[in-house]
N, C-alpha and C positions, 0 to 999 in steps of 0.2 A: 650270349650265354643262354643255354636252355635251361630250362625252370622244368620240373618233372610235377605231374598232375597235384601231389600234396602240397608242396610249395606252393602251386596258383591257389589252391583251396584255403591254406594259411593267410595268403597275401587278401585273398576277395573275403576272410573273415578280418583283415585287418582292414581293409576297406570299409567294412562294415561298422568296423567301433569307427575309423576316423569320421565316418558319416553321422555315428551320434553326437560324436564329439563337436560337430558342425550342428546339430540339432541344439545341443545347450548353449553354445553360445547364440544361436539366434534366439533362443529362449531366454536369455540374459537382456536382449535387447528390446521382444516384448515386455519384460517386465519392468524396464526404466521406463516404455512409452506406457502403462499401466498404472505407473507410479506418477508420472508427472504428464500433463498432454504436451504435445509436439506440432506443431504448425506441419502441413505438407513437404514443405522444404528441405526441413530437418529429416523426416521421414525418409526421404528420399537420399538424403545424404549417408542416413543410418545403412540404409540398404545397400548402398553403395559400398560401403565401408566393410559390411557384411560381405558381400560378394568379392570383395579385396581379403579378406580372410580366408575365405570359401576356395579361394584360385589358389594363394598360398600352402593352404591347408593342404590339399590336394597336389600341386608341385613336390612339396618336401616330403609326402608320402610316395609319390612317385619315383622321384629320385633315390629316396630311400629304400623301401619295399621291390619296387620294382626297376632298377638301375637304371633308371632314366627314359624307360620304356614305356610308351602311350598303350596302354590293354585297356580296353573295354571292360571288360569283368572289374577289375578294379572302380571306376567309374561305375558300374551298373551297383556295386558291392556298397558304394558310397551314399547312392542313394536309395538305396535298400534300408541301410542303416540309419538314414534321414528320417526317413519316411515309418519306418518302426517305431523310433526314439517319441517321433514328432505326433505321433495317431496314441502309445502308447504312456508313456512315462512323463513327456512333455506333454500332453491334455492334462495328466494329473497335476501334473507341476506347477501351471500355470494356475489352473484350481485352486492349488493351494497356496500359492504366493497372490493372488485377487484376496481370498480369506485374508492372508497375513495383512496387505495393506489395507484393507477395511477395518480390521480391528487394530492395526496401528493408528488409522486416520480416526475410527475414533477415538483411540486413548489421546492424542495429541491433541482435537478438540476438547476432551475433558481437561487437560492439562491446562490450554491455554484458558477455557473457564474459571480454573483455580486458581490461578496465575494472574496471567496476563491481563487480562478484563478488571479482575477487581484494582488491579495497580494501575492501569488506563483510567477508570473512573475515578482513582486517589490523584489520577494525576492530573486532570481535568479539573476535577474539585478546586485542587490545590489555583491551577493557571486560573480559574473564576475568581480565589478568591484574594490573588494577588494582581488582579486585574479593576477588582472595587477596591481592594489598602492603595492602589497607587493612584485611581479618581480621587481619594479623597482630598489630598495637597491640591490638585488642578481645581474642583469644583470650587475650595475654599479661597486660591488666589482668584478665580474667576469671578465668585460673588465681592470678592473686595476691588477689582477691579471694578465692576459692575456699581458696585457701592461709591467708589471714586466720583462716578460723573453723576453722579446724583446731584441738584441744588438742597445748602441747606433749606429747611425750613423755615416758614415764620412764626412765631408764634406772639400774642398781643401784642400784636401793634409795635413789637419789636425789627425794627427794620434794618437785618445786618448781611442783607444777598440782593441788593441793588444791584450789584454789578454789572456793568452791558457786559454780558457775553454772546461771541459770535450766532448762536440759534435761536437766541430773540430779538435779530435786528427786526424793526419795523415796530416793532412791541412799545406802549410807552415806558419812559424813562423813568418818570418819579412813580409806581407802582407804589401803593400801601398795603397793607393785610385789614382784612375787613372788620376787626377789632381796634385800627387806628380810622378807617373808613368811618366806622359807627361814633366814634368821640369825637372827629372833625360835625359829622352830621346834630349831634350834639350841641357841639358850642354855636354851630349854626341856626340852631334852632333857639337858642337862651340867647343868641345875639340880637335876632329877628323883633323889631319892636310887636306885641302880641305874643308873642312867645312864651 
């Protein structure tokens, strides 16, 4: 089917939108890698995925516009319209969506300031100081453990922790306390003819 000169000129300004139309959205794609960084991989994968639009995009303008007919002008219309969108409206755009997430990243730093942070350090407080209330049962069975293996003491000359126990073998057996030591020394001494 012949296409008469206004119809190509309709079809190559319809090239032209669908080329900007290809401009925003790879402008949608800078702006998620703006928003968030992306490993090379992913980049790579983004582009791909782009250019699987880009092919499509172009197909179903084809097929529609131009009945299935490969023109050049359409194609040259397409990137015309890239490259306009992309030096014109998309350098703005992009400007202006860097501004947007700048002062979104900072509101959302002030946010979590107001927030988040002070209930982290309520929460922290909190784990510290259910962390000393639940030493205090462990230290206090520990000291009475500790307390257990203690020997009683002596006190004058009273002699009631004789006991052989196992970690004083070798030790002698009849052990006094040195207030029964000094009354034995005593009667030793008043027994002693001169004494």
């Amino acid at each position: 089917m012949a296409i008469t000169i206004a119809g190509q000129t309709w079809i190559f300004l319809g090239g032209i939108l669908v080329g900007a139309a290809l401009g925003v959205c790879y402008d949608l794609f800078r702006v998620v890698r703006l928003a968030v960084p992306h490993p090379a991989a992913l980049v790579a994968v983004e582009d791909l995925v782009f250019f699987c639009v880009c092919a499509a995009g172009t197909f179903l303008y084809l097929l529609g516009a131009g009945y299935g007919q490969l023109r050049g002008f359409i194609l040259v219309g397409e990137l015309v319209g890239f490259l306009l969108y992309h030096c014109t409206l998309g350098a703005v755009a992009i400007r202006v969506f860097g501004v947007v997430l700048a002062w979104l990243g900072r509101f959302l730093r002030l946010l979590r300031r107001l927030t988040w942070d002070p209930a982290a350090r309520l929460l922290r407080w909190m784990g510290r100081l259910a962390a000393k209330v639940a030493r205090i049962p462990g230290n206090y069975l520990k000291s009475r453990g500790k307390n257990s293996r203690i020997p009683l003491q002596m006190h004058r000359g009273v002699l009631y922790n004789l006991k052989e126990q196992p970690w004083k073998i070798g030790r002698k057996k009849n052990v006094q306390c040195r207030s029964g030591l000094r009354n034995e020394k005593r009667q030793k001494q008043k027994n002693e003819p001169g004494g």
